[in-house]
mmCIF file of the N, C-alpha and C atoms, coordinates in Angstrom:
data_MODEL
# 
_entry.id   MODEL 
# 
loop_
_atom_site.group_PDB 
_atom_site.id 
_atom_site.type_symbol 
_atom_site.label_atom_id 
_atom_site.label_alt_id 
_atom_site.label_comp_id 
_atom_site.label_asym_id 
_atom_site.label_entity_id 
_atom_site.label_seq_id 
_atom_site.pdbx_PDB_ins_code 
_atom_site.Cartn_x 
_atom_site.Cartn_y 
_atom_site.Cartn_z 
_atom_site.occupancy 
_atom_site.B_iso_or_equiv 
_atom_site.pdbx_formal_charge 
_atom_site.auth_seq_id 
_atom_site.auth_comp_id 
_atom_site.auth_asym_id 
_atom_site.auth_atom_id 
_atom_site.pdbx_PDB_model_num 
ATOM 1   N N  . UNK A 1 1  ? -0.499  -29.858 -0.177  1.00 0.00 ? 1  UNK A N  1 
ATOM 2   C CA . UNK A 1 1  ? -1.636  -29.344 0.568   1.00 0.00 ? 1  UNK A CA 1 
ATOM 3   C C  . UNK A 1 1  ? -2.895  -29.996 0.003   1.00 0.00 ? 1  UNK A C  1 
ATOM 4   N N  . UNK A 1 2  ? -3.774  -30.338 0.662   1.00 0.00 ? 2  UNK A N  1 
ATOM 5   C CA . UNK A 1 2  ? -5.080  -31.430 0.531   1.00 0.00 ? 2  UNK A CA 1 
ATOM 6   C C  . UNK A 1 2  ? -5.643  -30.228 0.028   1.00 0.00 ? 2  UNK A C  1 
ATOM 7   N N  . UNK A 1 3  ? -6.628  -30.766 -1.007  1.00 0.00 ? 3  UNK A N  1 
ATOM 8   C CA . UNK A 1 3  ? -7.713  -29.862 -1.439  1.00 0.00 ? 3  UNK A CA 1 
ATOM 9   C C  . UNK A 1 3  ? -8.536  -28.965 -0.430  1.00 0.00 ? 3  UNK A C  1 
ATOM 10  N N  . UNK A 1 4  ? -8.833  -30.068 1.309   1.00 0.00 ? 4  UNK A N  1 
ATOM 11  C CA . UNK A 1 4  ? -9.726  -29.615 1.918   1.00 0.00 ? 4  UNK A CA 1 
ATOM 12  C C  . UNK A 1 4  ? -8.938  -28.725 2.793   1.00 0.00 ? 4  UNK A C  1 
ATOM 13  N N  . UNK A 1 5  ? -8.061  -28.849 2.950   1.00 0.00 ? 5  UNK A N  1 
ATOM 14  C CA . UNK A 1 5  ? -6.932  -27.547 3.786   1.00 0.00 ? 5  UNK A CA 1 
ATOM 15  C C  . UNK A 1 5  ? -7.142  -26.527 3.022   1.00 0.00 ? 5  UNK A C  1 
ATOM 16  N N  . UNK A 1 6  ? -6.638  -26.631 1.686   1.00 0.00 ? 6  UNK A N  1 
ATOM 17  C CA . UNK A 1 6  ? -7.011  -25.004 0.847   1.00 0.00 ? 6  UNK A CA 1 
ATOM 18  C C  . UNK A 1 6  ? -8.427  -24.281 0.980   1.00 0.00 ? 6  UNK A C  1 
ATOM 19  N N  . UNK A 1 7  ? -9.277  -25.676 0.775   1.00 0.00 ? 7  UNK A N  1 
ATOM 20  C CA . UNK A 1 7  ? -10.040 -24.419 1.080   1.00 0.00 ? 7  UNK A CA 1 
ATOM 21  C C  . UNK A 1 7  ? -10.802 -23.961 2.269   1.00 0.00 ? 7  UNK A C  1 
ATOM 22  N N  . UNK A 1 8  ? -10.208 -25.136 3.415   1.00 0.00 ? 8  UNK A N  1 
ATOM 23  C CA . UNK A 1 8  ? -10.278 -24.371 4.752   1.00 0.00 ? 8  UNK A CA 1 
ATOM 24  C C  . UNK A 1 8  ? -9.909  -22.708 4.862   1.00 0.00 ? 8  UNK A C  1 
ATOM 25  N N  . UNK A 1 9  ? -8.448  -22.401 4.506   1.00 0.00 ? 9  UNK A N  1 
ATOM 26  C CA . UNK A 1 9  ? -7.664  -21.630 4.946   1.00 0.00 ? 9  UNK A CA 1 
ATOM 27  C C  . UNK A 1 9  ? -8.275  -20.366 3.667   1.00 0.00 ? 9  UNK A C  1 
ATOM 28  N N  . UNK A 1 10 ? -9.111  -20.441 2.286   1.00 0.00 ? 10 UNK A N  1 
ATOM 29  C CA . UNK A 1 10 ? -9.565  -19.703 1.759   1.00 0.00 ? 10 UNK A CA 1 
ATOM 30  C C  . UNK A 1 10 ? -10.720 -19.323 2.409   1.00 0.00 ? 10 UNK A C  1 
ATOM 31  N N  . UNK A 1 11 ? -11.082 -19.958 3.006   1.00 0.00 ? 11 UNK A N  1 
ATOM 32  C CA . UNK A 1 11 ? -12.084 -19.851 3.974   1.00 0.00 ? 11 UNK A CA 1 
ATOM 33  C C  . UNK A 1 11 ? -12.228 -19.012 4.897   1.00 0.00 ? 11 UNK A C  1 
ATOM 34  N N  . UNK A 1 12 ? -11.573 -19.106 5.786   1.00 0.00 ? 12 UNK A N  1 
ATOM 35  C CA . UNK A 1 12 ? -10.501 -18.425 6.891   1.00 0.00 ? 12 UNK A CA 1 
ATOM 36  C C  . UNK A 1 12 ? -10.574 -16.839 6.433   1.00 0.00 ? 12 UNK A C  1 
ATOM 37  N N  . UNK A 1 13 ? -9.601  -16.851 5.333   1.00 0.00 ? 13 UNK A N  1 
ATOM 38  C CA . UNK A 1 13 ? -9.086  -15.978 4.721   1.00 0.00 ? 13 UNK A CA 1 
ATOM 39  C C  . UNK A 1 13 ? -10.312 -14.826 4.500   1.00 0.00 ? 13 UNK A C  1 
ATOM 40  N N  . UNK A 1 14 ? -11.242 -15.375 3.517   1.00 0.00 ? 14 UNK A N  1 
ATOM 41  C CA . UNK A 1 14 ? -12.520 -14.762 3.819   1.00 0.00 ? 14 UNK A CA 1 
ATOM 42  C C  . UNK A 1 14 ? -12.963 -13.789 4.859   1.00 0.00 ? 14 UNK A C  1 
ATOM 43  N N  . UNK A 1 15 ? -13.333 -14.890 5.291   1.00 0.00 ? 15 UNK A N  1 
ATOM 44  C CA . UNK A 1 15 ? -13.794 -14.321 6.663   1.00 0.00 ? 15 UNK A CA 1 
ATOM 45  C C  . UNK A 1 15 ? -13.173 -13.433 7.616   1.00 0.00 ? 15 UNK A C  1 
ATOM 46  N N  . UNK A 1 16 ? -11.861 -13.169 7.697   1.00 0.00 ? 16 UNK A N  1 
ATOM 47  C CA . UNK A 1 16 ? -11.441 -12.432 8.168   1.00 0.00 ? 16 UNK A CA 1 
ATOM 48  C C  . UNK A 1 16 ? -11.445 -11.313 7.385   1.00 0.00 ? 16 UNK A C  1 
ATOM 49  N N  . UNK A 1 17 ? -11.379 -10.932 6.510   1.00 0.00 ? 17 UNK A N  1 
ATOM 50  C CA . UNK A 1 17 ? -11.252 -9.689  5.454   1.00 0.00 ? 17 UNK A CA 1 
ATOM 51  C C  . UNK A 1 17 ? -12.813 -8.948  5.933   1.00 0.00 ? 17 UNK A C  1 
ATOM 52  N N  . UNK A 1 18 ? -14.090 -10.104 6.070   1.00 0.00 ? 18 UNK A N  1 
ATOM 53  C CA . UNK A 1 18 ? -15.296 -9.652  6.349   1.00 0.00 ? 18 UNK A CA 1 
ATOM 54  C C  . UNK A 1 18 ? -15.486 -9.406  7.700   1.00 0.00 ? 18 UNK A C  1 
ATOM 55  N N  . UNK A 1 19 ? -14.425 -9.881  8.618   1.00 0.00 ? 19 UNK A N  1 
ATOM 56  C CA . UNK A 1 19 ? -14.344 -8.903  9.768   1.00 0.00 ? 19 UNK A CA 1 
ATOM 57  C C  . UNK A 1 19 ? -13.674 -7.788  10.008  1.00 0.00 ? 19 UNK A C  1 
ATOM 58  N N  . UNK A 1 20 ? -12.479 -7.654  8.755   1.00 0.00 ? 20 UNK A N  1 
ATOM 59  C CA . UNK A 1 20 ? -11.927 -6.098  8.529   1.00 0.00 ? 20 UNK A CA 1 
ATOM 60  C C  . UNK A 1 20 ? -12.997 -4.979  8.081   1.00 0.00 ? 20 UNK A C  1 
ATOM 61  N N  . UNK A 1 21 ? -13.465 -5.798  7.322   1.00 0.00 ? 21 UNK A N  1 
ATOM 62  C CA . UNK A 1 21 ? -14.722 -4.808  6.320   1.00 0.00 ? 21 UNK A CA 1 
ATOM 63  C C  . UNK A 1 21 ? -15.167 -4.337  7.389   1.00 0.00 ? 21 UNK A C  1 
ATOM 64  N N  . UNK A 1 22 ? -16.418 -4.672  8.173   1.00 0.00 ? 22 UNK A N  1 
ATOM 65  C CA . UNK A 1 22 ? -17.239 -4.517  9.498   1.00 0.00 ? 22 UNK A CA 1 
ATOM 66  C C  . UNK A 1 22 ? -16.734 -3.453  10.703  1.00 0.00 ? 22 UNK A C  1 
ATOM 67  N N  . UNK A 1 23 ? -15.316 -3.773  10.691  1.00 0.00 ? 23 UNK A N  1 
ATOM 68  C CA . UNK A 1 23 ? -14.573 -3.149  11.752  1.00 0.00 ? 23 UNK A CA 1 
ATOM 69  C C  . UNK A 1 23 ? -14.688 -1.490  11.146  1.00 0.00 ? 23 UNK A C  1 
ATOM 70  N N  . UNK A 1 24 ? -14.344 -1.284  9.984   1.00 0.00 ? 24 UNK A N  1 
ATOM 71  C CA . UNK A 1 24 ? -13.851 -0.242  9.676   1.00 0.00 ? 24 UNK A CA 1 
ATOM 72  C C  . UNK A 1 24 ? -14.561 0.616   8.721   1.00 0.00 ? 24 UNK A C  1 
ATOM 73  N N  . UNK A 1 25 ? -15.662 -0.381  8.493   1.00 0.00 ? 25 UNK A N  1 
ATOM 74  C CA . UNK A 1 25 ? -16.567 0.379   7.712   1.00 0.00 ? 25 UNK A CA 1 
ATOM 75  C C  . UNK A 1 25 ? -16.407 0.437   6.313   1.00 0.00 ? 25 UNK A C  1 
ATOM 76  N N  . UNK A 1 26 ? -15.247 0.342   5.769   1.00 0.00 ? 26 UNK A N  1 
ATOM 77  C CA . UNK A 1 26 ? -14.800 0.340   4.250   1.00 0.00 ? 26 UNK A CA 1 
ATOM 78  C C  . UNK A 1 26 ? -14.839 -0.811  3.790   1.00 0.00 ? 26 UNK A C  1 
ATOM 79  N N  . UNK A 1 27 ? -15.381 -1.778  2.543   1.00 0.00 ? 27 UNK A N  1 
ATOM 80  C CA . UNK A 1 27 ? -14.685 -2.574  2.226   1.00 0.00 ? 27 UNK A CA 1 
ATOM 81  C C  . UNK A 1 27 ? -13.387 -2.500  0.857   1.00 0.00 ? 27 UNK A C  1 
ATOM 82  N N  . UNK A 1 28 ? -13.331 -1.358  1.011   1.00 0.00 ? 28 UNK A N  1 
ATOM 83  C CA . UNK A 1 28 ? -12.649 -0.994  -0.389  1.00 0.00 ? 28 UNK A CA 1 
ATOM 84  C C  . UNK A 1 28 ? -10.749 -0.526  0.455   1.00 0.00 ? 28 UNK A C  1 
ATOM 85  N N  . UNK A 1 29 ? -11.075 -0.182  1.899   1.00 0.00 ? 29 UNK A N  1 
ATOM 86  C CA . UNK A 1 29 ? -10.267 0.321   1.953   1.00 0.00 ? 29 UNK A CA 1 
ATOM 87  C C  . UNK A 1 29 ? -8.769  -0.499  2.317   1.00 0.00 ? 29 UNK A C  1 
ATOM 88  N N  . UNK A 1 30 ? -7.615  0.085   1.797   1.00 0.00 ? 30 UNK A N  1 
ATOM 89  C CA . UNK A 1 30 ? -6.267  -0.511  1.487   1.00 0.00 ? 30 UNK A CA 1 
ATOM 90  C C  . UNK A 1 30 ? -5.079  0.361   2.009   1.00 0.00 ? 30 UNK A C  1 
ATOM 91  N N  . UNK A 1 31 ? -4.124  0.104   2.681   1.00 0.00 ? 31 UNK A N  1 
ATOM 92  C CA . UNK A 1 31 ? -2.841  1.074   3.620   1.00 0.00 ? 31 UNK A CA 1 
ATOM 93  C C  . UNK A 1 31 ? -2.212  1.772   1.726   1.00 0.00 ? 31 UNK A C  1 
ATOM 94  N N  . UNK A 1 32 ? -1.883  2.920   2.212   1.00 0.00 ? 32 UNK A N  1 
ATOM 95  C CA . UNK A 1 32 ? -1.380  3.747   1.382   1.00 0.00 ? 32 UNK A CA 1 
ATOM 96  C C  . UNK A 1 32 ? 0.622   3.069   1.394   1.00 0.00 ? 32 UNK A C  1 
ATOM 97  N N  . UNK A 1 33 ? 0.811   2.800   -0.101  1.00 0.00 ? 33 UNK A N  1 
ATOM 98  C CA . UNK A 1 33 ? 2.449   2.031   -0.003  1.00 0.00 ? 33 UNK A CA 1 
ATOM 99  C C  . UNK A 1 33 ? 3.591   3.720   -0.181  1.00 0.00 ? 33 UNK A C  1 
ATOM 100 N N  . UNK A 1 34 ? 4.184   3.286   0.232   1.00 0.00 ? 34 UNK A N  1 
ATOM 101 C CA . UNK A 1 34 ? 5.401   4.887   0.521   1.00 0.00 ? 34 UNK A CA 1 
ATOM 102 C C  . UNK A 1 34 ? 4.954   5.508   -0.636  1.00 0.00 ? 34 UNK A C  1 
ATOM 103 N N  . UNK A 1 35 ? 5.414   4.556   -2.158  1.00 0.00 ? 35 UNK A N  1 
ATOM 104 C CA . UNK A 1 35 ? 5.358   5.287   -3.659  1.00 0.00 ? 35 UNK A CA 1 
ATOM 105 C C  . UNK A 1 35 ? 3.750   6.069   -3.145  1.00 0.00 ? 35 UNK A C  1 
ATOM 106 N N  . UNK A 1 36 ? 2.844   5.743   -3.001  1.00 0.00 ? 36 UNK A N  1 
ATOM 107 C CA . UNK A 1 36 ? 1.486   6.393   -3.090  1.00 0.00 ? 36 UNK A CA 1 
ATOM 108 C C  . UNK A 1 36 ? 1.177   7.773   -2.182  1.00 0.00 ? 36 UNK A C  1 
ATOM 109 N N  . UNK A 1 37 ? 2.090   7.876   -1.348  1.00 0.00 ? 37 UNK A N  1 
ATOM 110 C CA . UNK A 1 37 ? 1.883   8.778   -0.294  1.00 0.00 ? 37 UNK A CA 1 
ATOM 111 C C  . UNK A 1 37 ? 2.554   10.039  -0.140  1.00 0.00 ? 37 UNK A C  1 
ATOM 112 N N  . UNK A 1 38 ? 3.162   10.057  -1.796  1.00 0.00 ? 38 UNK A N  1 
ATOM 113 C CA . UNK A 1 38 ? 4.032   10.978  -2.505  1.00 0.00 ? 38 UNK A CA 1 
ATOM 114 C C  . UNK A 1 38 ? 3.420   11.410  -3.638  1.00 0.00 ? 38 UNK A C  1 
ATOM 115 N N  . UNK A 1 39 ? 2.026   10.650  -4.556  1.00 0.00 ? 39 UNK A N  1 
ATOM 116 C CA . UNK A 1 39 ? 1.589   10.775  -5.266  1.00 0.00 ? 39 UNK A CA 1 
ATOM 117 C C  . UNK A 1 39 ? 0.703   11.732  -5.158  1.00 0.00 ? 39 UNK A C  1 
ATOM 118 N N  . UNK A 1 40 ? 0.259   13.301  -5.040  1.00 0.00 ? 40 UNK A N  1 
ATOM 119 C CA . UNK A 1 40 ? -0.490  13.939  -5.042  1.00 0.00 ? 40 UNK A CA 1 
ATOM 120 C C  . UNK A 1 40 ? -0.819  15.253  -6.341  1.00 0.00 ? 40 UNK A C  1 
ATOM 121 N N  . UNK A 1 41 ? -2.073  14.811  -6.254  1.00 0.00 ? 41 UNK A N  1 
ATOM 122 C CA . UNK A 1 41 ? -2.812  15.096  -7.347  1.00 0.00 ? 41 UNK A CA 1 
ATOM 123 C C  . UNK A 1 41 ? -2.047  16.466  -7.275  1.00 0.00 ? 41 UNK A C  1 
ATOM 124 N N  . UNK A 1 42 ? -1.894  17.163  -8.730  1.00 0.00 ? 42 UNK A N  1 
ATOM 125 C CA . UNK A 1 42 ? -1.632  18.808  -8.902  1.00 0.00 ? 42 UNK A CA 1 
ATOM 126 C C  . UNK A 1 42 ? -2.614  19.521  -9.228  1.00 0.00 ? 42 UNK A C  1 
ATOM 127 N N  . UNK A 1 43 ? -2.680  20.775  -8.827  1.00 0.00 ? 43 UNK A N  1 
ATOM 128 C CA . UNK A 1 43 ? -3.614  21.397  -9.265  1.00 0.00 ? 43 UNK A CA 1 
ATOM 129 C C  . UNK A 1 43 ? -3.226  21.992  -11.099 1.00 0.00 ? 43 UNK A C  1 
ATOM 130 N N  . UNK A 1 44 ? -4.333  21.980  -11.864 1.00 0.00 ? 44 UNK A N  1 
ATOM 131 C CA . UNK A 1 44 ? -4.057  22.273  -13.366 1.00 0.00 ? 44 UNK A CA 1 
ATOM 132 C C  . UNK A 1 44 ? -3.318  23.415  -13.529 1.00 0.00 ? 44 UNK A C  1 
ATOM 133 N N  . UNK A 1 45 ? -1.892  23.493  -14.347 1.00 0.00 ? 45 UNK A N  1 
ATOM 134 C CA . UNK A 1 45 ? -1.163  24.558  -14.549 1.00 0.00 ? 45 UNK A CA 1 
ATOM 135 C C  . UNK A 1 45 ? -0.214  24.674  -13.702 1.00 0.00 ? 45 UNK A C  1 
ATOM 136 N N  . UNK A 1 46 ? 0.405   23.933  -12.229 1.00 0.00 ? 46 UNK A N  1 
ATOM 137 C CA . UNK A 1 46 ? 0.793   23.521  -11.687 1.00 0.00 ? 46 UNK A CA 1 
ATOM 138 C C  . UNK A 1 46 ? 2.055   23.398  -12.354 1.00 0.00 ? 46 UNK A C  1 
ATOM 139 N N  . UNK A 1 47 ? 3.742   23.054  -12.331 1.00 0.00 ? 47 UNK A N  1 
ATOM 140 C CA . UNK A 1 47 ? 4.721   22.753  -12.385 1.00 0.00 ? 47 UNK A CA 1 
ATOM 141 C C  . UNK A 1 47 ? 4.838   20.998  -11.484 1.00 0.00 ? 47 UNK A C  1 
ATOM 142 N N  . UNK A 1 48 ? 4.937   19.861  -12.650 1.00 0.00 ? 48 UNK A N  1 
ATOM 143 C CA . UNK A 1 48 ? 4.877   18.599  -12.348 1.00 0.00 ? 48 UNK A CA 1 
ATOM 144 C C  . UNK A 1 48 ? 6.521   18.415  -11.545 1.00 0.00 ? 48 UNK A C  1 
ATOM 145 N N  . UNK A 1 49 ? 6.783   18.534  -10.134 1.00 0.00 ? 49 UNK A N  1 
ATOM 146 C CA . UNK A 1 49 ? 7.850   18.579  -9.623  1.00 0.00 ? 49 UNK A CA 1 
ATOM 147 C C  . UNK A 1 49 ? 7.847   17.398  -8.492  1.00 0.00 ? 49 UNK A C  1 
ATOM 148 N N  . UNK A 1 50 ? 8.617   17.054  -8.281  1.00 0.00 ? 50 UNK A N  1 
ATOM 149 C CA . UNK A 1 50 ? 8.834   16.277  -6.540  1.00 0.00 ? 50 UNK A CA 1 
ATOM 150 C C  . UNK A 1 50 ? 8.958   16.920  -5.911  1.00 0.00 ? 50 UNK A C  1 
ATOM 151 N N  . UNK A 1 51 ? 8.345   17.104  -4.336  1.00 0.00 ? 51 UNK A N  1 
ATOM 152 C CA . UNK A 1 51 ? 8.745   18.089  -3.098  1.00 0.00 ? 51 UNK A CA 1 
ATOM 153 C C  . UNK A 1 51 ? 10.335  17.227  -2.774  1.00 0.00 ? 51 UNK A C  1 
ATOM 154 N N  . UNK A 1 52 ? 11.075  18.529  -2.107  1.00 0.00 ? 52 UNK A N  1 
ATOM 155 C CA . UNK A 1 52 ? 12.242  17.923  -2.013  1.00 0.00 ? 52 UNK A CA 1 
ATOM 156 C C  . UNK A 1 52 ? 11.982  16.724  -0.527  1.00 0.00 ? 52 UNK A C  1 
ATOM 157 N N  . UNK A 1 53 ? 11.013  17.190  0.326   1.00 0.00 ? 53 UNK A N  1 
ATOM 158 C CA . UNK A 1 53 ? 11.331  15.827  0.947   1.00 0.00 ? 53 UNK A CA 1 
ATOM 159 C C  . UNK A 1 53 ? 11.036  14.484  0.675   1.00 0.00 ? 53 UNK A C  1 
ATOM 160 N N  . UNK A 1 54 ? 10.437  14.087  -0.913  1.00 0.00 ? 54 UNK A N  1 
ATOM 161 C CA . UNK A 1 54 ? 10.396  13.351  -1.425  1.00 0.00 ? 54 UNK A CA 1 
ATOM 162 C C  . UNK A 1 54 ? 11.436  12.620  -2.130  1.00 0.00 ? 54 UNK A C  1 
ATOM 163 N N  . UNK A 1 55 ? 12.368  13.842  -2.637  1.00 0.00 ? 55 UNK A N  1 
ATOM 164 C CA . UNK A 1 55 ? 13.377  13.597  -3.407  1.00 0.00 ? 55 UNK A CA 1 
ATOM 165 C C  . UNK A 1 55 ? 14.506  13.018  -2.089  1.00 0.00 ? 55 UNK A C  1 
ATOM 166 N N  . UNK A 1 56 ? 14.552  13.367  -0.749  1.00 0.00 ? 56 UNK A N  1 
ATOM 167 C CA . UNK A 1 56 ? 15.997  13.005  -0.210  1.00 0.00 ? 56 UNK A CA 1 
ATOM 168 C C  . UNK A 1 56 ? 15.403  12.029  0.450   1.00 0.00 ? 56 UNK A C  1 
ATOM 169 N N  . UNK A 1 57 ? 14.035  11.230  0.535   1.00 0.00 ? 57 UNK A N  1 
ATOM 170 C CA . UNK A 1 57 ? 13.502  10.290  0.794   1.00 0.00 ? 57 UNK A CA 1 
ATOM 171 C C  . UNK A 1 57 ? 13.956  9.045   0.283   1.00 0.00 ? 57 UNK A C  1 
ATOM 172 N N  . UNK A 1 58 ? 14.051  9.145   -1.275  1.00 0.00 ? 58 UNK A N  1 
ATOM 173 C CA . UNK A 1 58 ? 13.737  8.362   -2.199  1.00 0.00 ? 58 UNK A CA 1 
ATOM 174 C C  . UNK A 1 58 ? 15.472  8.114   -2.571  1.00 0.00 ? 58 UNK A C  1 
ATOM 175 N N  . UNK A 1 59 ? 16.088  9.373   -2.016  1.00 0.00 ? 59 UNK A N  1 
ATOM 176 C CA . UNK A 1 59 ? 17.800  9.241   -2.375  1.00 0.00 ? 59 UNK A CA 1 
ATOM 177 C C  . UNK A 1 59 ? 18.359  8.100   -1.231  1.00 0.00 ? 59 UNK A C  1 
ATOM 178 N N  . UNK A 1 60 ? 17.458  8.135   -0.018  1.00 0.00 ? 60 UNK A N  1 
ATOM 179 C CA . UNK A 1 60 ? 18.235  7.966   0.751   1.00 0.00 ? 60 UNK A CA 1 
ATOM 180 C C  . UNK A 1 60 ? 17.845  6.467   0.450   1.00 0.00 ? 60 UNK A C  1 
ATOM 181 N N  . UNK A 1 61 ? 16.588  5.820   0.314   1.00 0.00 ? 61 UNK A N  1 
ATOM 182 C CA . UNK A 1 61 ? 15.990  4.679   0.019   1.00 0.00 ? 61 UNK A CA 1 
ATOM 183 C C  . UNK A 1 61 ? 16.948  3.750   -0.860  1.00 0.00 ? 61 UNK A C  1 
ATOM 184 N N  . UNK A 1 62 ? 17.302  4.695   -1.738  1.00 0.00 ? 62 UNK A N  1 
ATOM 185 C CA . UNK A 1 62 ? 18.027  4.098   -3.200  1.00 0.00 ? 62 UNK A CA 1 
ATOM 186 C C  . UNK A 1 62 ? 19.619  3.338   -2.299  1.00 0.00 ? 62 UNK A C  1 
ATOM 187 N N  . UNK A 1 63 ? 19.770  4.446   -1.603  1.00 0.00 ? 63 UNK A N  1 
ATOM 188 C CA . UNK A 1 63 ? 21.480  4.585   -0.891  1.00 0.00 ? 63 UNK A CA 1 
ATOM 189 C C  . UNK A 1 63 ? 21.407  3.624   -0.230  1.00 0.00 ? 63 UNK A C  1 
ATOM 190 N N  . UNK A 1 64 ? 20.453  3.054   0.824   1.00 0.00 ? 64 UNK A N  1 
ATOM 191 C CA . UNK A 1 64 ? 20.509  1.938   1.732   1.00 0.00 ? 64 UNK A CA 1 
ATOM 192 C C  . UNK A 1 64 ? 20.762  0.619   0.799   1.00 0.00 ? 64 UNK A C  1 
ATOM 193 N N  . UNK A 1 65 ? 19.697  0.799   -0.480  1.00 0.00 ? 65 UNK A N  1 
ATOM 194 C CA . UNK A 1 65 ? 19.516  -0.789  -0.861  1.00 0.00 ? 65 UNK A CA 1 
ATOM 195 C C  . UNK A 1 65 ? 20.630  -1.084  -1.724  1.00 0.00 ? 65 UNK A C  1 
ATOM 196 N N  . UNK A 1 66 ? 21.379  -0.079  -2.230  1.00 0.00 ? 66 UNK A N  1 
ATOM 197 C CA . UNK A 1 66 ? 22.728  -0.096  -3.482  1.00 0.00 ? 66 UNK A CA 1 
ATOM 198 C C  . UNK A 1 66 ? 23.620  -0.542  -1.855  1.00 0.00 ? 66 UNK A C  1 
ATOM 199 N N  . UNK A 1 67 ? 24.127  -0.013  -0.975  1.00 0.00 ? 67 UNK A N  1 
ATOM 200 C CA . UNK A 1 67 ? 25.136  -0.142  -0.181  1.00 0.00 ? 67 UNK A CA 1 
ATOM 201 C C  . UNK A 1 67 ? 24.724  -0.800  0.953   1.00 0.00 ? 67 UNK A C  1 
ATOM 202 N N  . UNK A 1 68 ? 23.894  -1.935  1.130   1.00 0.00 ? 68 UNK A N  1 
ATOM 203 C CA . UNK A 1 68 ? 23.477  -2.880  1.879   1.00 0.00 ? 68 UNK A CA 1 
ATOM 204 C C  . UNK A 1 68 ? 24.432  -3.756  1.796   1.00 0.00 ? 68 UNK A C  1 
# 
């Protein structure tokens, strides 16, 4: 790849992120990944547990990729 392609396409790259920004108002903001959308804060004194539909989530996740 030519120097001037890279940094065409960093270019590019840019700029589109600064038309995500614009669109949406955030520039900070990022899609929540499965692990994160299970991660919720406890309240203090709380019991540090998994909800079970986390747990047969995460069983079943495991089960697909072992027996693929």
């Amino acid at each position: 790849m030519s120097a001037f392609f890279r940094r065409r396409l960093e270019d590019t790259i840019e700029h589109l992120i600064t038309i995500l920004d614009e669109l949406d108002g955030d520039p900070d903001v990022e899609p929540e990944t499965v692990e994160e959308q299970h991660d919720i804060e406890a309240e203090p004194g709380t019991p540090d547990r998994a909800t079970l539909a986390f747990v047969l989530a995460e069983t079943t996740r495991r089960y697909r990729k072992t027996y693929r």
